[in-house]
OpenMM code with the backbone's topology and positions (N, CA, C; nanometers):
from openmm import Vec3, app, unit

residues = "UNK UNK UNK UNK UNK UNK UNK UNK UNK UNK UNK UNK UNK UNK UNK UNK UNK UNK UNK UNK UNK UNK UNK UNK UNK UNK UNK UNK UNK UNK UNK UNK UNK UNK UNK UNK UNK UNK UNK UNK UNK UNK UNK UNK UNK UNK UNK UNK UNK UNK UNK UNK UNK UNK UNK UNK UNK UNK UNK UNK UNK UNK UNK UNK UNK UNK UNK UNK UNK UNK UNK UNK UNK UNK UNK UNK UNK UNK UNK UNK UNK UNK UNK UNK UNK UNK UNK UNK UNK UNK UNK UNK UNK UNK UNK UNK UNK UNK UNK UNK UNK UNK UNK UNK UNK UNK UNK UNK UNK UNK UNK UNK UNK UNK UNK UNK UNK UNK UNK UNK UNK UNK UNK UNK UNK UNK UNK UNK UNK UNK UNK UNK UNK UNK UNK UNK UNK UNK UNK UNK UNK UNK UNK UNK UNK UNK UNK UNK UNK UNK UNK UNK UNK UNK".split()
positions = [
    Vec3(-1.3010, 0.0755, 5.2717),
    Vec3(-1.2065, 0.1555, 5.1989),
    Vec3(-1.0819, 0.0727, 5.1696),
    Vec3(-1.0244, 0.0595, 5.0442),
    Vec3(-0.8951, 0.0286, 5.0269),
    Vec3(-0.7779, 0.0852, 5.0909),
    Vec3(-0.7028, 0.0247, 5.1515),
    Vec3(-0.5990, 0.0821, 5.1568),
    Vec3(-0.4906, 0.1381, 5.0584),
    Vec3(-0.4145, 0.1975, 5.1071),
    Vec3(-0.3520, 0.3028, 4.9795),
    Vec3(-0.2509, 0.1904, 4.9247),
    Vec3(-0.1663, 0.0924, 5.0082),
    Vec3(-0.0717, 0.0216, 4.9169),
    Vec3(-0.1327, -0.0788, 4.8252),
    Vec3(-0.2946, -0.1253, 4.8233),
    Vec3(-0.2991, -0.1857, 4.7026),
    Vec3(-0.3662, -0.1090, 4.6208),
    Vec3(-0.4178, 0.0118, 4.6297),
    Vec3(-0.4407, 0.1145, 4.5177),
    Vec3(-0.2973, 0.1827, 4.3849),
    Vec3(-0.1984, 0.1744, 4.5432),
    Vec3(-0.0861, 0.2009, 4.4277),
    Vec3(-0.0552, 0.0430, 4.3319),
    Vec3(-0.0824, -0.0832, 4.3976),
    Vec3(-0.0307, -0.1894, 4.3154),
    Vec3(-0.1810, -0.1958, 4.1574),
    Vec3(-0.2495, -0.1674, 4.2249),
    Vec3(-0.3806, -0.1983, 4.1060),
    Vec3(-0.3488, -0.0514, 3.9843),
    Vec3(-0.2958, 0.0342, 4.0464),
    Vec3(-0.2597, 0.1219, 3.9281),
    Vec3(-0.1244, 0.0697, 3.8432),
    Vec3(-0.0337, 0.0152, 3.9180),
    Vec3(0.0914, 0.0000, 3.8484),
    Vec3(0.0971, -0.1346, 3.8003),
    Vec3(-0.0551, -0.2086, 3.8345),
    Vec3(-0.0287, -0.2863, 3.7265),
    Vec3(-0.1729, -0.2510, 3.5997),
    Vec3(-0.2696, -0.1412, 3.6423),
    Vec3(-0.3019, -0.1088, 3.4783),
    Vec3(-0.2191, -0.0632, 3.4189),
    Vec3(-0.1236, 0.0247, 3.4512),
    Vec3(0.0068, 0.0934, 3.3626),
    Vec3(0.0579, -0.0172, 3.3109),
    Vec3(0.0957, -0.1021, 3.3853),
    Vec3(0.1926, -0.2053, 3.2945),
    Vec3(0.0817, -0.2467, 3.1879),
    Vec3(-0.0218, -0.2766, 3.2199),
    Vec3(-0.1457, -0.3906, 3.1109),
    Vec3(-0.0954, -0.2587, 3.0013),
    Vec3(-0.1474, -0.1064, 3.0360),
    Vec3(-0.2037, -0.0445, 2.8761),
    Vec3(-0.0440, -0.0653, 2.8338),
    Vec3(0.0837, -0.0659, 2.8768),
    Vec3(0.1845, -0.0582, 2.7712),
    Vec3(0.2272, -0.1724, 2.7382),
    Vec3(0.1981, -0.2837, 2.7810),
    Vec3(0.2456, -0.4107, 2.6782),
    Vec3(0.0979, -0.3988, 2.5447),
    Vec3(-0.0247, -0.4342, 2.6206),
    Vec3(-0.0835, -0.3937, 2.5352),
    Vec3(-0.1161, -0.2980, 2.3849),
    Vec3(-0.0344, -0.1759, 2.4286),
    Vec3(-0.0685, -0.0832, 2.3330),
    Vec3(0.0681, -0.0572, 2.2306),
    Vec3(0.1711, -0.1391, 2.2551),
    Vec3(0.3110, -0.0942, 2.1682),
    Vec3(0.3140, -0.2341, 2.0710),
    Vec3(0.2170, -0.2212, 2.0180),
    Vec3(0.2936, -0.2881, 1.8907),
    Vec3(0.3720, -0.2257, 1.7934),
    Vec3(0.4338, -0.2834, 1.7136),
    Vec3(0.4570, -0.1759, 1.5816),
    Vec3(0.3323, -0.2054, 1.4612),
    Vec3(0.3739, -0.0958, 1.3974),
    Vec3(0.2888, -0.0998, 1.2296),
    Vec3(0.3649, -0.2118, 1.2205),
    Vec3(0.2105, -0.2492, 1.1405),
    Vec3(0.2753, -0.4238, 1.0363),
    Vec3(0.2371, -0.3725, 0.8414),
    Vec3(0.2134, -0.2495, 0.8586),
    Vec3(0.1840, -0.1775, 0.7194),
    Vec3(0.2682, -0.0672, 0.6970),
    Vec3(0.2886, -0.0327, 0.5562),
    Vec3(0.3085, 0.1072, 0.5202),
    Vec3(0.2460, 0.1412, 0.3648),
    Vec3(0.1728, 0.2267, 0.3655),
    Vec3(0.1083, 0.2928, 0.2449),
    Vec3(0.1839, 0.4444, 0.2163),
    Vec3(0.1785, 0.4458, 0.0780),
    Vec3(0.2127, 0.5205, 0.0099),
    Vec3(0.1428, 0.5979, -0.1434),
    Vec3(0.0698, 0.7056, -0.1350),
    Vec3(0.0097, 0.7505, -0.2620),
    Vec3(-0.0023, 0.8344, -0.3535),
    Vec3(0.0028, 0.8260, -0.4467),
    Vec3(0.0387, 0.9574, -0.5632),
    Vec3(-0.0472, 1.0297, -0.6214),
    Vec3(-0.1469, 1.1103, -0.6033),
    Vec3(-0.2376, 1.1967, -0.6615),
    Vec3(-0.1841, 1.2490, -0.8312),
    Vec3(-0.2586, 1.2117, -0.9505),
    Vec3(-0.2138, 1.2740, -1.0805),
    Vec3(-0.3150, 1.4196, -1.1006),
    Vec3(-0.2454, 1.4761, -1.1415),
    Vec3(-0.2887, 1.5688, -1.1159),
    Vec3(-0.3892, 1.5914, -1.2863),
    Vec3(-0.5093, 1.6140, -1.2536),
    Vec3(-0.6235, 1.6371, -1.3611),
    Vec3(-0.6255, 1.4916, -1.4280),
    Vec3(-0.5820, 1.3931, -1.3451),
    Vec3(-0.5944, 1.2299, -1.3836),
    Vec3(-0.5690, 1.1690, -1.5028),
    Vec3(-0.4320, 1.2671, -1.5170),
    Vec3(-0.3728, 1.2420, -1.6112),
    Vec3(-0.2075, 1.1821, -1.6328),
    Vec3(-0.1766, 1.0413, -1.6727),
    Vec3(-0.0393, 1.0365, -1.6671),
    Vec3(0.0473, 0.9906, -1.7567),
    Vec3(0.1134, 1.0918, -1.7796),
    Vec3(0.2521, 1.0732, -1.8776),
    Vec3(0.3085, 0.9956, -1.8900),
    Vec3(0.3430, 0.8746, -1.9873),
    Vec3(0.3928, 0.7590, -1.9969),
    Vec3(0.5739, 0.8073, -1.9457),
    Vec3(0.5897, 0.9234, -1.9843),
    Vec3(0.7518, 0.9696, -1.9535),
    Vec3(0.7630, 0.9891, -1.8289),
    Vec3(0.5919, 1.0116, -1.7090),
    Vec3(0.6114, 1.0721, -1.5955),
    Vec3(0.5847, 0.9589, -1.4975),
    Vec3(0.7847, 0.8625, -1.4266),
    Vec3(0.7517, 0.7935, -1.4055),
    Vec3(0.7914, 0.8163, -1.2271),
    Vec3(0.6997, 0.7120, -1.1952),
    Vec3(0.6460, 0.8035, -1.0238),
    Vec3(0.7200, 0.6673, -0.9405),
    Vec3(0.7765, 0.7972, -0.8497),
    Vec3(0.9041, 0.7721, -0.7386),
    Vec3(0.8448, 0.7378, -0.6376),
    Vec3(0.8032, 0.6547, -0.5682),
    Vec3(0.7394, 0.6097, -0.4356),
    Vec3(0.8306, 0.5497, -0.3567),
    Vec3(0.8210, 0.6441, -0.2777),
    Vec3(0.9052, 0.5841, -0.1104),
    Vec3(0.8019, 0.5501, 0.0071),
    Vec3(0.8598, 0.4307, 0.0516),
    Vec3(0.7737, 0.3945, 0.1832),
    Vec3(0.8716, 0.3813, 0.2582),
    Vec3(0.8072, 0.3792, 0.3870),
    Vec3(0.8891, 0.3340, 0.5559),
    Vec3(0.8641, 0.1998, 0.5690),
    Vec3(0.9549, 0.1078, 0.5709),
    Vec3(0.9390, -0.0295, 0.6340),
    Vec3(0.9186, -0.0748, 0.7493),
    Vec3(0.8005, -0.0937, 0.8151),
    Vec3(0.8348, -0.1043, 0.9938),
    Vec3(0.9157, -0.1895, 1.0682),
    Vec3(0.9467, -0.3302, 0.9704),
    Vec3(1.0269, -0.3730, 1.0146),
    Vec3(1.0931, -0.4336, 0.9163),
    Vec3(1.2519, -0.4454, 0.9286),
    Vec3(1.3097, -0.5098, 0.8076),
    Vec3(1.3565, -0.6230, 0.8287),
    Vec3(1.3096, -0.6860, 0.9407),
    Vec3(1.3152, -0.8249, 0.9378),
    Vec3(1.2005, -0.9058, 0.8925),
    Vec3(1.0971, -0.8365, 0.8655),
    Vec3(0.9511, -0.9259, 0.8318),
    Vec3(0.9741, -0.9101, 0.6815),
    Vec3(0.9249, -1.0402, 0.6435),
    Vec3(0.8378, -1.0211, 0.4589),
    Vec3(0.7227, -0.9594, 0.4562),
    Vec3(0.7136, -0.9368, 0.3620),
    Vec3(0.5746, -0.8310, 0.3114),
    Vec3(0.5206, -0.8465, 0.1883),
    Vec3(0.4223, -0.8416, 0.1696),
    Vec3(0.3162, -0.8846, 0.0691),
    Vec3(0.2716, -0.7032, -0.0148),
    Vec3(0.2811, -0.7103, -0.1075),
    Vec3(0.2645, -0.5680, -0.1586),
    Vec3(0.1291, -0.5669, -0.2535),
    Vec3(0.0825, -0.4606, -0.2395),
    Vec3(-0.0753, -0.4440, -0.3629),
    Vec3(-0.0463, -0.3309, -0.4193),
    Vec3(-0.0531, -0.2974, -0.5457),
    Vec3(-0.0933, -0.0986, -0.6129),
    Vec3(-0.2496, -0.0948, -0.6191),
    Vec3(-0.2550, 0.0170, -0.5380),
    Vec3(-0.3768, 0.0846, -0.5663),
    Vec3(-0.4132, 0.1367, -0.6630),
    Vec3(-0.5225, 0.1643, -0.7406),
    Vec3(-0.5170, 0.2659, -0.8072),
    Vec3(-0.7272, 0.3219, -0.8125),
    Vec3(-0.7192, 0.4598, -0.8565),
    Vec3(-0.8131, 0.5304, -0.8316),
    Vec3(-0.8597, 0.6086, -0.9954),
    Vec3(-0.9534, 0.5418, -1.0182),
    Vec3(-1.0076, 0.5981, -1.2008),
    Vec3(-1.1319, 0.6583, -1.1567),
    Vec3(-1.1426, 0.7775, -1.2866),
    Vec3(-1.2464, 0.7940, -1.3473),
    Vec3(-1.2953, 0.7824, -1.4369),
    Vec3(-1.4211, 0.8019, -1.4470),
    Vec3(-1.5108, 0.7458, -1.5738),
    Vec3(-1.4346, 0.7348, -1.6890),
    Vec3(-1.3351, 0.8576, -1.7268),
    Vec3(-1.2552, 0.9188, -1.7960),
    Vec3(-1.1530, 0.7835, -1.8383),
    Vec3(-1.1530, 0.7076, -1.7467),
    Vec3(-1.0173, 0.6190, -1.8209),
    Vec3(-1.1276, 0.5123, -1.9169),
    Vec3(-1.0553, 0.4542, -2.0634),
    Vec3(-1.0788, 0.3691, -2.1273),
    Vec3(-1.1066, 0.2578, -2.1835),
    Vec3(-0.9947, 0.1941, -2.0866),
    Vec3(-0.9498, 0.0815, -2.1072),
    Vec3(-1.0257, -0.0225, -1.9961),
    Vec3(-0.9904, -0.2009, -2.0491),
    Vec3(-0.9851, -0.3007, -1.9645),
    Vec3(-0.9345, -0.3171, -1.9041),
    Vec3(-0.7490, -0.2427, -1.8955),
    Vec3(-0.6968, -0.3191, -1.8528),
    Vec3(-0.6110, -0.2306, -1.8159),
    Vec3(-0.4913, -0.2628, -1.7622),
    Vec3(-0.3685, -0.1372, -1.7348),
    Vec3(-0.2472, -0.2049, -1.7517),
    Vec3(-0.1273, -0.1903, -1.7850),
    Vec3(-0.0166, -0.2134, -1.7896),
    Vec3(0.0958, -0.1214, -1.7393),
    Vec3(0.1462, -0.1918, -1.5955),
    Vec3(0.2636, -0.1081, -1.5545),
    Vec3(0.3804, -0.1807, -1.5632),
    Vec3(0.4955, -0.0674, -1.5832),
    Vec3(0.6104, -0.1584, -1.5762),
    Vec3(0.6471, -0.1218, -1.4085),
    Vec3(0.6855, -0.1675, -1.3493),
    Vec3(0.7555, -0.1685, -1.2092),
    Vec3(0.9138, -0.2001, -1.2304),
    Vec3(0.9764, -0.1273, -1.1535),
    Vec3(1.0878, -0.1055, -1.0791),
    Vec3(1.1383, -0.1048, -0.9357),
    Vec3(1.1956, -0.1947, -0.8637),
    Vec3(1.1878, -0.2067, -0.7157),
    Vec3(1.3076, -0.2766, -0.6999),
    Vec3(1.3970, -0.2490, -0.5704),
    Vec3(1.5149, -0.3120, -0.5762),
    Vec3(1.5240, -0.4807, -0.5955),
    Vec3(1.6341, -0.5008, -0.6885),
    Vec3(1.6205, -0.6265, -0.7311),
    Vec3(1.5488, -0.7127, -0.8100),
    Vec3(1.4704, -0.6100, -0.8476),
    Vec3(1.3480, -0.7137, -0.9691),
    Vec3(1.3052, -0.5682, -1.0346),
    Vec3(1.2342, -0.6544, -1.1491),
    Vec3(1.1916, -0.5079, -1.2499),
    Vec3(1.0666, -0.6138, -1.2930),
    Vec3(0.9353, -0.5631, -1.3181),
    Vec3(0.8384, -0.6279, -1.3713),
    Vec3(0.7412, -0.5615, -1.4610),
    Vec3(0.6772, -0.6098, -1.5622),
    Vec3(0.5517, -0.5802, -1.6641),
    Vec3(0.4701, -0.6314, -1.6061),
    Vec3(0.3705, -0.5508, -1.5864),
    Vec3(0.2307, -0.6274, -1.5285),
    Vec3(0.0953, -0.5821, -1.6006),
    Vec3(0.0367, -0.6960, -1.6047),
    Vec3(-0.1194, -0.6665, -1.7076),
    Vec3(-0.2067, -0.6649, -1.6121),
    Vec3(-0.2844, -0.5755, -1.5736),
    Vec3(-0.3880, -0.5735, -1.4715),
    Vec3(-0.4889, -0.5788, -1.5380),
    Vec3(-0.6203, -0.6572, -1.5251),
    Vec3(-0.7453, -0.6502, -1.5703),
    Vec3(-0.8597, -0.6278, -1.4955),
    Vec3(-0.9182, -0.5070, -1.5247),
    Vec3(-0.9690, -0.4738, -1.4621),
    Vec3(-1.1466, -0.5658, -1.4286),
    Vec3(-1.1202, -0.6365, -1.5773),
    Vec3(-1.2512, -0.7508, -1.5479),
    Vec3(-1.2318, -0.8195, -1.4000),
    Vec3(-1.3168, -0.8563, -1.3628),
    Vec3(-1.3516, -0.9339, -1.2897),
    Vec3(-1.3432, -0.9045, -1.1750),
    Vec3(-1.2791, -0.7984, -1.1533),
    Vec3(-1.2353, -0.7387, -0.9985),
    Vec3(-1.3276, -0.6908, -0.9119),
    Vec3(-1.3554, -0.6761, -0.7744),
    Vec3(-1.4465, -0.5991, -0.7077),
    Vec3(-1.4002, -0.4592, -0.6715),
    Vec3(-1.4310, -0.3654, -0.7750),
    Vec3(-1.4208, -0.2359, -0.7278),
    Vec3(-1.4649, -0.2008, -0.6421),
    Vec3(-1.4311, -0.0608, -0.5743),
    Vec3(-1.5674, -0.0143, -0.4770),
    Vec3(-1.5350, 0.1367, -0.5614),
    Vec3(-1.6849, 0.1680, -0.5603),
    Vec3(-1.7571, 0.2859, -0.6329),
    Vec3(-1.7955, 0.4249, -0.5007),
    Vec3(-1.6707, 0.5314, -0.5459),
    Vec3(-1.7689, 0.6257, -0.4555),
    Vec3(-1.7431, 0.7782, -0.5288),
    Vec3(-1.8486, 0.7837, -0.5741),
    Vec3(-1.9085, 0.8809, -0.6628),
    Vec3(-1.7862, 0.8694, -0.7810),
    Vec3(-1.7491, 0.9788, -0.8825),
    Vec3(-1.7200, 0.9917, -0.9548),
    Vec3(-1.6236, 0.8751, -0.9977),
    Vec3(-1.5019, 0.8222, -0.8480),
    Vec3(-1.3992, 0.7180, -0.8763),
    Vec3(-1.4672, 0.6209, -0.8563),
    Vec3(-1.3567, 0.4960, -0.9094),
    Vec3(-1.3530, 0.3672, -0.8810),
    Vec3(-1.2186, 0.3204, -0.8119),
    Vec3(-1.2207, 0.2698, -0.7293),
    Vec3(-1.0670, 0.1850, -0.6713),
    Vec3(-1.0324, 0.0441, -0.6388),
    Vec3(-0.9565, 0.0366, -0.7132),
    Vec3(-0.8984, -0.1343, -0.7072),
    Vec3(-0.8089, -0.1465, -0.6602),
    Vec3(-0.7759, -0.2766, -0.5846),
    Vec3(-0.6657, -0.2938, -0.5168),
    Vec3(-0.6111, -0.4406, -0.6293),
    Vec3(-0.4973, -0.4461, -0.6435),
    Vec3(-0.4264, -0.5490, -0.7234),
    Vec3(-0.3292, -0.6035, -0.5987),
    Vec3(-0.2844, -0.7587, -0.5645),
    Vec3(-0.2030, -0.8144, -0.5144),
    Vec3(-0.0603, -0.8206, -0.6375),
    Vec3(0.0339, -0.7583, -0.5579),
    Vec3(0.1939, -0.7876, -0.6729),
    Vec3(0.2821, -0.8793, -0.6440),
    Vec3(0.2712, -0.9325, -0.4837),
    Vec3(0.3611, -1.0265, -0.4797),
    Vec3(0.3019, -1.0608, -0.3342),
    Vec3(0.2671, -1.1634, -0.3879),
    Vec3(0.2089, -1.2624, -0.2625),
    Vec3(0.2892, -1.3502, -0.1899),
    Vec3(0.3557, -1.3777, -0.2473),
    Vec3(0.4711, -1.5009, -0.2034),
    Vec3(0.5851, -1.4094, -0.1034),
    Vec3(0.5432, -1.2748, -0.0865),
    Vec3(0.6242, -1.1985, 0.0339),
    Vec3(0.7585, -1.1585, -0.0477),
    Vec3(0.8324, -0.9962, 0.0301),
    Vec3(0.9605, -1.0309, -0.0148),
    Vec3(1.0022, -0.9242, 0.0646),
    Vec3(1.1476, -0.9522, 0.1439),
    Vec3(1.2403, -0.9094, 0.2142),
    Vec3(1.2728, -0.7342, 0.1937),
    Vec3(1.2313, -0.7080, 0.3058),
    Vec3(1.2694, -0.5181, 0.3059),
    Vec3(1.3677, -0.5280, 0.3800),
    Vec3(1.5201, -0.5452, 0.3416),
    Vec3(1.6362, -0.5279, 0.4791),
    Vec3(1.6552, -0.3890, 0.4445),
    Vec3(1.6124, -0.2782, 0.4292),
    Vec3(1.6454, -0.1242, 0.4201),
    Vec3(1.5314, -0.0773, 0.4857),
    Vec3(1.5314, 0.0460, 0.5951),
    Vec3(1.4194, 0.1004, 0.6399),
    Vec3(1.3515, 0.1879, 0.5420),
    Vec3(1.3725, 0.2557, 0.4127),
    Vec3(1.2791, 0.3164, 0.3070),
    Vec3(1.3305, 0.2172, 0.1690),
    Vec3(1.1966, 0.1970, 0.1190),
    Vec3(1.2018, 0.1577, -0.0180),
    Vec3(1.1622, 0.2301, -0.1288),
    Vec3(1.2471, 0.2541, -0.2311),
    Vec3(1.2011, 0.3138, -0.3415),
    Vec3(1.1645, 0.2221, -0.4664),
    Vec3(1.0097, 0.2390, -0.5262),
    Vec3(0.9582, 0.1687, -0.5871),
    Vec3(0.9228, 0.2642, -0.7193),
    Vec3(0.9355, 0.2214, -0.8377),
    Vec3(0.9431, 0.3615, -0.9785),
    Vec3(0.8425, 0.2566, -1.0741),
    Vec3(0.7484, 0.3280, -1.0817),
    Vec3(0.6259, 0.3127, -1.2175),
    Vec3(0.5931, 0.3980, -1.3067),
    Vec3(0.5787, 0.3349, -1.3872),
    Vec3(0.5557, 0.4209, -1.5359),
    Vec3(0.4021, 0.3384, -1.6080),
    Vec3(0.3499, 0.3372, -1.6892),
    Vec3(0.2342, 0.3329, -1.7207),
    Vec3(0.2894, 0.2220, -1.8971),
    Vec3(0.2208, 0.1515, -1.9258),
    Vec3(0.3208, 0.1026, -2.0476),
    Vec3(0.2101, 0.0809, -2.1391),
    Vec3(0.1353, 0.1390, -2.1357),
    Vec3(0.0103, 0.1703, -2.3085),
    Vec3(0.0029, 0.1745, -2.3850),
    Vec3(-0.0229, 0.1714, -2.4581),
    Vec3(-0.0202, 0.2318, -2.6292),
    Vec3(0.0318, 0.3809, -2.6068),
    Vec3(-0.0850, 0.4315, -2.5547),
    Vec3(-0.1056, 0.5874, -2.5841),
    Vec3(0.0285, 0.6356, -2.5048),
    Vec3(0.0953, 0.7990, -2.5264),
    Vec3(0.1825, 0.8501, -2.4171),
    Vec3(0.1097, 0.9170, -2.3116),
    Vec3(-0.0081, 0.9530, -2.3530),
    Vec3(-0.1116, 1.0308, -2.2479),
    Vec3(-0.2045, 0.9336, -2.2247),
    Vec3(-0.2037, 0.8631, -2.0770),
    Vec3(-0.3226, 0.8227, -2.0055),
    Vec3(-0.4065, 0.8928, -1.9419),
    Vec3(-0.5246, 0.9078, -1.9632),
    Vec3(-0.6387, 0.9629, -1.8854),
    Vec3(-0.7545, 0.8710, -1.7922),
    Vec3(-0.7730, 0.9262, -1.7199),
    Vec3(-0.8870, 0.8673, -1.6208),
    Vec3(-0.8272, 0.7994, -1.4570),
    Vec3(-0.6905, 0.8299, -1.4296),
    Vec3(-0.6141, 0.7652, -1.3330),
    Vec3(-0.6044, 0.9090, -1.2349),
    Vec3(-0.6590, 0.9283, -1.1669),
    Vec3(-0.6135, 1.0125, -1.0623),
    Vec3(-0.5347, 0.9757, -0.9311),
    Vec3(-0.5166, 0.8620, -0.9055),
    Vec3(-0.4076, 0.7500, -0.8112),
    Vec3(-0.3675, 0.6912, -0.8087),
    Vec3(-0.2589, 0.6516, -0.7999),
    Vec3(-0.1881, 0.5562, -0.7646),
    Vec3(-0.1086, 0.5471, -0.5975),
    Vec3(-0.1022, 0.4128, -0.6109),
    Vec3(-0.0545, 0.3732, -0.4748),
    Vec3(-0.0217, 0.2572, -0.4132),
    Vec3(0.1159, 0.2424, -0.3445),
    Vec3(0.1076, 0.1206, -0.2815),
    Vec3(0.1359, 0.0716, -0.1314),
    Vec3(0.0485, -0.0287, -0.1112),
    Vec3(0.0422, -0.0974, 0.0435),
    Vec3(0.1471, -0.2360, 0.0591),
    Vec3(0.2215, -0.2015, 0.1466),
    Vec3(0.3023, -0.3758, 0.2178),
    Vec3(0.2629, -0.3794, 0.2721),
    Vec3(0.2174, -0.4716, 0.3598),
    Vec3(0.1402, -0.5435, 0.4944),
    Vec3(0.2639, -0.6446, 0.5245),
    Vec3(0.3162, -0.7225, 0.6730),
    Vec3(0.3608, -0.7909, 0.6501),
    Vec3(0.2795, -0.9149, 0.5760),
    Vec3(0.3333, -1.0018, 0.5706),
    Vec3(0.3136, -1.1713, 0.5220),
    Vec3(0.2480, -1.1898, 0.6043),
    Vec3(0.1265, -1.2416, 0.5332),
    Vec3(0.0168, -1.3329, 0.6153),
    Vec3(-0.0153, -1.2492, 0.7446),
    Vec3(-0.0080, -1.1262, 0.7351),
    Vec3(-0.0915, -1.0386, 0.8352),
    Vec3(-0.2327, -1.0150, 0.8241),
    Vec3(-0.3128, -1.0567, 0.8885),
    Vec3(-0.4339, -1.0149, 0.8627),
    Vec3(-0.5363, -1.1108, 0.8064),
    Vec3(-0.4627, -1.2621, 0.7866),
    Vec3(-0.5093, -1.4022, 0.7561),
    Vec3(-0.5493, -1.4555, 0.8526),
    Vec3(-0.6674, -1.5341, 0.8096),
    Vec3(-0.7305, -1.6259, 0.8983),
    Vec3(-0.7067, -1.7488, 0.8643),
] * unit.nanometer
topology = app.Topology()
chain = topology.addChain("A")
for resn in residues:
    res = topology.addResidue(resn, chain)
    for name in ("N", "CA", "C"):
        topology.addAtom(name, app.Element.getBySymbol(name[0]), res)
């Protein structure tokens, strides 16, 4: 039989193992916008706030987005808005590896790889759709992921 004073030391040191172990922080934050009947208004431009987990790390950002059959095009064009930079972006949807599950399709796009500084704990990020048409169809999501920098690299 053990004695009781190293039963109490073998417990107080699994306690210590599970809490260094188990407290990391998030090294992500996602954020997503459901359109409603997958439809979006070139005028209807979408307010996305995320939580930063930490605002000392860089972060690498992607937009999601989620179509149906219903959308047209090759390609997509958003304008972005985010503190300190404003960007046009041509997304093509050639060549990409979607993944297919039932009716949608979802792609993930990289926006800034080269990382960039969150010193605020929420970020507000504003997209609008920049098409020809004022009515886009076939988009039922949008969305975007930071990861930190080089999280998740081998």
């Amino acid at each position: 039989m053990v004695p009781k004073k190293h039963r109490l030391v073998s417990f107080l040191m699994g306690g210590v193992f599970l809490i260094i172990s188990s407290c990391n922080a998030p090294s992500s934050s996602q954020v997503q916008t459901t359109l409603p009947g997958a439809i979006w208004e070139q005028s209807n431009i979408l307010n996305m706030t995320f939580t930063v987990p930490d605002t000392n790390a860089r972060y690498d950002a992607c937009l999601d987005l989620r179509l149906t059959k219903g959308y047209a095009h090759s390609y997509l064009s958003i304008s972005l808005i985010r503190p300190e930079k404003r960007d046009t972006l041509w997304l093509s949807l050639a060549g990409q590896e979607p993944i297919s599950s039932g009716v949608f399709t979802d792609y993930r796009f990289a926006l800034d790889t080269t990382g960039f500084s969150a010193n605020a704990p929420l970020h507000t990020w504003h997209l609008s759709h920049n098409m020809p048409e004022q009515t886009l169809s076939g988009i039922a999501m949008v969305g975007l992921l930071i990861k930190k920098h080089g999280h998740g690299e081998r």
